[in-house]
ZAKE-361101 format. One line per 3 residues: number of its first residue (from 1); for each residue x, y, z of C-alpha. Coordinates in steps of 0.25 Angstrom, whole numbers, plus 5000, padded with zeros to 4 digits. Example, Ala and Ser with C-alpha at 12.3 -4.5 7.8 and 13.67 -1.06 7.14 Angstrom:
// ZAKE-361101
1) 5049,4982,5031 | 5055,4996,5029
This chain:
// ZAKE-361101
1) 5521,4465,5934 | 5519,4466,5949 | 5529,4480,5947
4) 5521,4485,5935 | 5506,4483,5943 | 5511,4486,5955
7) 5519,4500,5948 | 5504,4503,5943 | 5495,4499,5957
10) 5505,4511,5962 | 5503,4521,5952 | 5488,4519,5951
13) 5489,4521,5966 | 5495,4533,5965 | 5488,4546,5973
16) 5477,4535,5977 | 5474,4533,5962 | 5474,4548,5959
19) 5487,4548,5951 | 5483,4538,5940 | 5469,4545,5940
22) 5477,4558,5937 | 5484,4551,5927 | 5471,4544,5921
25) 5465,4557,5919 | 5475,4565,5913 | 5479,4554,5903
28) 5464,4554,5898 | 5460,4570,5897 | 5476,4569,5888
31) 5468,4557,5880 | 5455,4566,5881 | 5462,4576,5875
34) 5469,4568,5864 | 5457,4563,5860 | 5450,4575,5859
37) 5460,4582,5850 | 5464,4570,5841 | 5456,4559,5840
40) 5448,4557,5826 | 5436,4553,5832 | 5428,4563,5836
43) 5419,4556,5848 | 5432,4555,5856 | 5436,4570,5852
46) 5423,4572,5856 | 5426,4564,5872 | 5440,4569,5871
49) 5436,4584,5871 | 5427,4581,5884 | 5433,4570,5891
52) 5448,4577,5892 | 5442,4588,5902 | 5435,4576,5910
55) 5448,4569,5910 | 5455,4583,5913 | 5446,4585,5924
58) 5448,4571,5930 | 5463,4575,5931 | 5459,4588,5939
61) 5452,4580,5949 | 5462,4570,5952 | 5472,4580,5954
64) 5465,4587,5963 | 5462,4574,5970 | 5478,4572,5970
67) 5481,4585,5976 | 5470,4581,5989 | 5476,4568,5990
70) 5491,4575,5991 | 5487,4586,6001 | 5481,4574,6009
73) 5467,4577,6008 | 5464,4563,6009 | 5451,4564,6023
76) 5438,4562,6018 | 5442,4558,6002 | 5440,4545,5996
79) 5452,4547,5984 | 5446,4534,5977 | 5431,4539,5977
82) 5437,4553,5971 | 5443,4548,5961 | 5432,4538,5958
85) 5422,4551,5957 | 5432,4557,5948 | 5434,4545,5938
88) 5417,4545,5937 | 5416,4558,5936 | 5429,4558,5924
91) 5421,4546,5917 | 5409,4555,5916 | 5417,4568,5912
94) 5425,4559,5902 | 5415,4549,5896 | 5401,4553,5900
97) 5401,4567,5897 | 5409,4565,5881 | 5399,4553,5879
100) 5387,4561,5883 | 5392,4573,5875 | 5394,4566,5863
103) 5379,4559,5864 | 5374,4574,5866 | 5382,4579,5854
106) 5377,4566,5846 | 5363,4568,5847 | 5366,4581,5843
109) 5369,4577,5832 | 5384,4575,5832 | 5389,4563,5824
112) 5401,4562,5829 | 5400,4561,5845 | 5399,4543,5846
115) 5408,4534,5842 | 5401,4523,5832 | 5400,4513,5841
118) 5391,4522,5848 | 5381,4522,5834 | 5383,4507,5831
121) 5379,4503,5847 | 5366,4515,5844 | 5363,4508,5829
124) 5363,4495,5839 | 5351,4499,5846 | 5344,4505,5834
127) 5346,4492,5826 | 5341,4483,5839 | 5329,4491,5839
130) 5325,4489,5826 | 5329,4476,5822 | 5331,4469,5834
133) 5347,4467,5832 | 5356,4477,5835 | 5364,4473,5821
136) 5366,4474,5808 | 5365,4463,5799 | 5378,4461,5788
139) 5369,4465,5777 | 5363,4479,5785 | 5376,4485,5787
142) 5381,4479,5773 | 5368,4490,5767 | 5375,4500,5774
145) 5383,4510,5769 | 5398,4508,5771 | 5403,4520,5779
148) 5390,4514,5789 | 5392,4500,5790 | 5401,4501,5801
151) 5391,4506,5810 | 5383,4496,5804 | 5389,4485,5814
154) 5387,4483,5828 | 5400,4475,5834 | 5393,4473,5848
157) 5384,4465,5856 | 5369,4465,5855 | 5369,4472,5868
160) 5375,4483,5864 | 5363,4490,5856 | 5356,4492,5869
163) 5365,4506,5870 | 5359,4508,5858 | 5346,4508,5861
166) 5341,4520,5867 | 5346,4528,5856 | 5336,4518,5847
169) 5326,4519,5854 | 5327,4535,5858 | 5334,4542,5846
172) 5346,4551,5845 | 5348,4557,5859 | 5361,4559,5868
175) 5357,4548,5878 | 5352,4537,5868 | 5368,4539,5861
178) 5372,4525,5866 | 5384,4530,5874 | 5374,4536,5885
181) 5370,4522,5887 | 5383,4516,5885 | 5388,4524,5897
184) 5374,4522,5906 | 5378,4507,5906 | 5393,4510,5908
187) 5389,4520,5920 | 5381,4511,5926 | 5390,4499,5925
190) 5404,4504,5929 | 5395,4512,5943 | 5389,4498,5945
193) 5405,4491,5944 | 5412,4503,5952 | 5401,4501,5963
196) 5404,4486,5965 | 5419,4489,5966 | 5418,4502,5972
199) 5426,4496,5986 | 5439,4494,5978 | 5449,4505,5977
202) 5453,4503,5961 | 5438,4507,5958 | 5442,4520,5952
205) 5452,4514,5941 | 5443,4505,5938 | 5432,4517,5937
208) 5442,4525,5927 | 5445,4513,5918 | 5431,4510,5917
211) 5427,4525,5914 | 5438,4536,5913 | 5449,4529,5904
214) 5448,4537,5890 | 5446,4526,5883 | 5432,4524,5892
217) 5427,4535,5892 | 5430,4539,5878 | 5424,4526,5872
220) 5411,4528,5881 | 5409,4542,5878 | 5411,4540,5861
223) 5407,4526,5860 | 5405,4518,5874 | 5400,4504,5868
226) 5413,4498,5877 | 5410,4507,5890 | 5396,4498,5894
229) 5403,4486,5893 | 5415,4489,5897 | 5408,4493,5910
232) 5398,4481,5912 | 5410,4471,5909 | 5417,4480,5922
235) 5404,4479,5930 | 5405,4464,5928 | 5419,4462,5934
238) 5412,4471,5946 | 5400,4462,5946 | 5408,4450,5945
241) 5419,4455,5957 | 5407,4456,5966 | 5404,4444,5962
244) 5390,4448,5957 | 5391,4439,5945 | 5379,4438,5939
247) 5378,4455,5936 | 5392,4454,5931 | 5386,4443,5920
250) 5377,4452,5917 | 5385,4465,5916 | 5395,4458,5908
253) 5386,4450,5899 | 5378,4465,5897 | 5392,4469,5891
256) 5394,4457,5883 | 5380,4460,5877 | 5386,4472,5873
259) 5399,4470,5869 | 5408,4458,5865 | 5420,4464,5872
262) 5413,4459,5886 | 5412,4445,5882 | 5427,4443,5889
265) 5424,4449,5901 | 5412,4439,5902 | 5419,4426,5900
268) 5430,4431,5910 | 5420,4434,5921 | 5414,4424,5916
271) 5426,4416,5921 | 5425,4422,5932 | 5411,4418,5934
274) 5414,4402,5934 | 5426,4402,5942 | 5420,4410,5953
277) 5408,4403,5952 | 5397,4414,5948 | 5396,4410,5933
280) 5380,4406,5935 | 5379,4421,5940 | 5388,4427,5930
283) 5387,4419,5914 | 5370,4420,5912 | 5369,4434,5912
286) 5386,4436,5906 | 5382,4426,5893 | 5367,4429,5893
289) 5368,4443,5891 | 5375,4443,5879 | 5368,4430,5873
292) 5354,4439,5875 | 5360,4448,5869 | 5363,4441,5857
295) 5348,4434,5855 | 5341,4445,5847 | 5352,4448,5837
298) 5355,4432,5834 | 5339,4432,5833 | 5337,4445,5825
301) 5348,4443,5815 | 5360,4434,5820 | 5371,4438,5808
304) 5369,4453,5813 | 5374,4449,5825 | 5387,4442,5819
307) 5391,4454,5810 | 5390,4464,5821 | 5396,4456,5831
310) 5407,4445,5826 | 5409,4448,5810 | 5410,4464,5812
313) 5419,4463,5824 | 5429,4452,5817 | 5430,4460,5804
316) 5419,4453,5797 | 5411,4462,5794 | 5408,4472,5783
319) 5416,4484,5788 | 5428,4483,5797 | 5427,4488,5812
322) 5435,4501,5814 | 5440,4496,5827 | 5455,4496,5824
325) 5463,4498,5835 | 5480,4497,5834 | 5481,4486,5844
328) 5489,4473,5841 | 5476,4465,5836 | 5473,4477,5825
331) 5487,4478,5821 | 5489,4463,5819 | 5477,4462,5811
334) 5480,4472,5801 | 5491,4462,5798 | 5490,4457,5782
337) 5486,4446,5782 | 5479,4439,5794 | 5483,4450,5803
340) 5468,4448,5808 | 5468,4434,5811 | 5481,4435,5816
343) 5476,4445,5828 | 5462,4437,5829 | 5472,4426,5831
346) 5478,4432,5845 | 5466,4438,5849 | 5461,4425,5849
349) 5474,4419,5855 | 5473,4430,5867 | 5457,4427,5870
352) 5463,4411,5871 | 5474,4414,5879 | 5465,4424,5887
355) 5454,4412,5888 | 5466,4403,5892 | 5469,4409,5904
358) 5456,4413,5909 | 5451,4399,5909 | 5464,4395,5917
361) 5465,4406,5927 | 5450,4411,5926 | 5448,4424,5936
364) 5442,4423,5949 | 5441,4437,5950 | 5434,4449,5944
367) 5448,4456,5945 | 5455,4444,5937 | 5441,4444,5926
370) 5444,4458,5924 | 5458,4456,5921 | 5455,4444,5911
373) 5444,4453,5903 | 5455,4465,5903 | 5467,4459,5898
376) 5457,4450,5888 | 5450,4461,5881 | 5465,4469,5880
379) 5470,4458,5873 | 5456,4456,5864 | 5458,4473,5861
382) 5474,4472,5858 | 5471,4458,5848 | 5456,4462,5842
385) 5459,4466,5826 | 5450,4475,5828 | 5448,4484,5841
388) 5446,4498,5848 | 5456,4503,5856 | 5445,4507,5864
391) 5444,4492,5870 | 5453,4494,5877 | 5445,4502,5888
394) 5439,4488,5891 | 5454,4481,5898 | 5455,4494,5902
397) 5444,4494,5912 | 5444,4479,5915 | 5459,4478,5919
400) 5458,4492,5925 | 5443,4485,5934 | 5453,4474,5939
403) 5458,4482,5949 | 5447,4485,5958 | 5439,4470,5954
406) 5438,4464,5968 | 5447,4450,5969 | 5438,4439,5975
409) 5424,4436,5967 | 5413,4440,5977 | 5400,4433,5979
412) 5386,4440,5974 | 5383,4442,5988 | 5398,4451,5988
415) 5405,4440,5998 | 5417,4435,5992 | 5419,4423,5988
418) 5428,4410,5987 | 5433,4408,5972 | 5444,4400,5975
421) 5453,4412,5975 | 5458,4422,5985 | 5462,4434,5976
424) 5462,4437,5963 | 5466,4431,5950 | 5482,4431,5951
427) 5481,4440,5937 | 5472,4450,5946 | 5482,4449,5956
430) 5493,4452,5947 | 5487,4465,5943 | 5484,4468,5956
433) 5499,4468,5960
């Protein structure tokens, strides 16, 4: 293991960062590309037919920033703030510009420029409006017809219909299309995040996983429900590395309002919280936030509520999600019989074992919180009967974040503080090596 990071360490390294930033680039305008010519759903042909000259152009840049480096044209150049502008500026050729494309072509009238995540988030906001819930009842998307029940669930949190809102409440414009919002919450958080750890030197691969991986930009600029909270769980760990623990309970507990893939990242940091001794800080706003959030749809009409969110999402409802990625939990549950239960059953066995540990060697560290909700979430995604190979932009950004987390937990005054530890967890320091 040593070897294999160390191996890695040395070729992420390489031309102070700008070789693997070559390579980035060039494997994502070939996935661009790809995407553009083959795939069967026509909002990625639609982002892969943009986002390949973004990714293309990206590559120029870099080898341009190589040849300075090699001809010694180093006096008066920050390479790391370079490439940092570069990895903003790709994020916005890659996944702002598609995404605000597709909402111009869609109010246009186009029908096939969002993803129907993107529908179902924008019925949220509509239903909220009008009823008070944000959810169907068993019986409302029963009346439906067939080919439209589907659509007719809602498999997130309350919190989610807020992106849904202006278009509500506004009508049919580009910048009522939920992804506008979407990515004005995700702009916002990961310039907030990057800001606190701007001192540390891995910032800008932490930058690209958060923003330029294909599989980030392309879900933000067709779908984007994930990108929000995916970027308020990465503001958390920042929060909670500088030891601001209060506003990382609530960055975390907004995207646990959102979305139910952030409830691990909060009972890891919150963890972190009580070893560390900042839970009073960190579990009001964490736990509070999502209860809120709950309160007027258990009081408008609580069954709503469990078909959207538990029976839907466990194969209980009346259609069957589409989400059917080839990973082994899928696989397994397309066994006859009982292959469902049967992956249900290690899923459940990995959160135990998972559970296990943290309670015996909980994090001290931001670093080692990041690691547990990376590694948790990858095995959820790989054991989940049902799944989007999407998910797995989340471990992708979170193991990525470790890197440039600070080790020691800070005080809310910025002065570190005495945890009872020196360094970082010894799993933090083994990916360190």
């Amino acid at each position: 293991m040593p070897k294999t990071t160390g191996l890695l360490r040395r070729v992420d390294r390489a031309g102070g960062g700008l070789v693997a930033d070559l390579v980035l680039y060039v494997l994502s305008a070939a996935f661009a590309l790809i995407t553009a010519l083959t795939s069967t759903l026509l909002p990625h042909r639609a982002w892969g037919s943009v986002a390949a000259w973004g990714y293309g152009a990206a590559a120029l840049v870099v080898v341009v920033q190589l040849f300075r480096r090699t001809q010694g044209s180093r006096s008066g150049l920050d390479f790391s703030a370079g490439r940092a502008v570069v990895a903003w500026a790709t994020w916005a050729a890659v996944a702002l510009l598609p995404m605000i494309i597709q909402a111009v072509q869609r109010a246009g009238g186009r029908t096939d420029r969002a993803q129907e995540e993107v529908v179902v988030v924008e019925h949220m906001g509509e239903s909220l409006v009008h009823t008070g819930t944000p959810f169907l009842s068993r019986a409302e998307i029963a009346a439906l017809p067939l080919d439209e029940r589907l659509l007719g669930y809602r498999p997130y949190q309350p919190g989610m219909s807020i992106f849904g809102l202006p278009r509500a409440i506004a009508g049919d414009h580009w910048w009522t299309d939920a992804r506008i919002w979407f990515a004005i919450l995700t702009v916002a958080a990961l310039a907030a995040a990057v800001t606190l750890l701007r001192s540390h030197p891995h910032r800008v691969r932490a930058i690209q996983a958060a923003t330029v991986l294909p599989v980030t930009a392309l879900t933000l600029a067709t779908g984007g429900d994930d990108i929000p909270v995916l970027a308020l769980c990465l503001l958390a760990l920042a929060l909670a590395a500088t030891g601001r623990f209060g506003w990382s309970g609530v960055a975390v507990g907004a995207a646990a309002a959102c979305k139910l893939f952030a409830l691990p990242v909060v009972a890891v940091l919150a963890v972190l919280a009580v070893v560390t001794g900042h839970w009073r800080r960190f579990l009001p706003a964490a736990i509070g936030l999502p209860l809120l959030a709950l309160i007027p749809p258990l009081l408008v009409n609580a069954d709503s509520l469990i078909e959207n969110v538990l029976r839907f999402p466990l194969g209980h409802g009346l259609v069957t999600s589409p989400a059917q990625s080839p990973f082994p939990g899928y696989l397994i549950s397309q066994i006859q019989p009982g292959g469902r239960y049967i992956a249900m059953a290690l899923l459940v066995t990995a959160a135990a074992g998972i559970g296990l540990r943290l309670i015996r060697r909980p994090p001290r560290t931001a670093a080692a919180a990041a690691l547990f909700c990376g590694w948790g979430l990858l095995a959820a995604i790989l054991l989940m009967p049902t799944t989007r190979f999407g998910y797995v932009l989340y471990p992708a950004a979170l193991l990525t974040w470790v890197s440039c987390l600070p080790g020691p937990v800070l005080s809310g005054a910025g002065h570190s503080q005495d945890t009872g530890t020196t360094a970082a967890s010894d799993d933090t320091a083994l990916y360190r090596q």
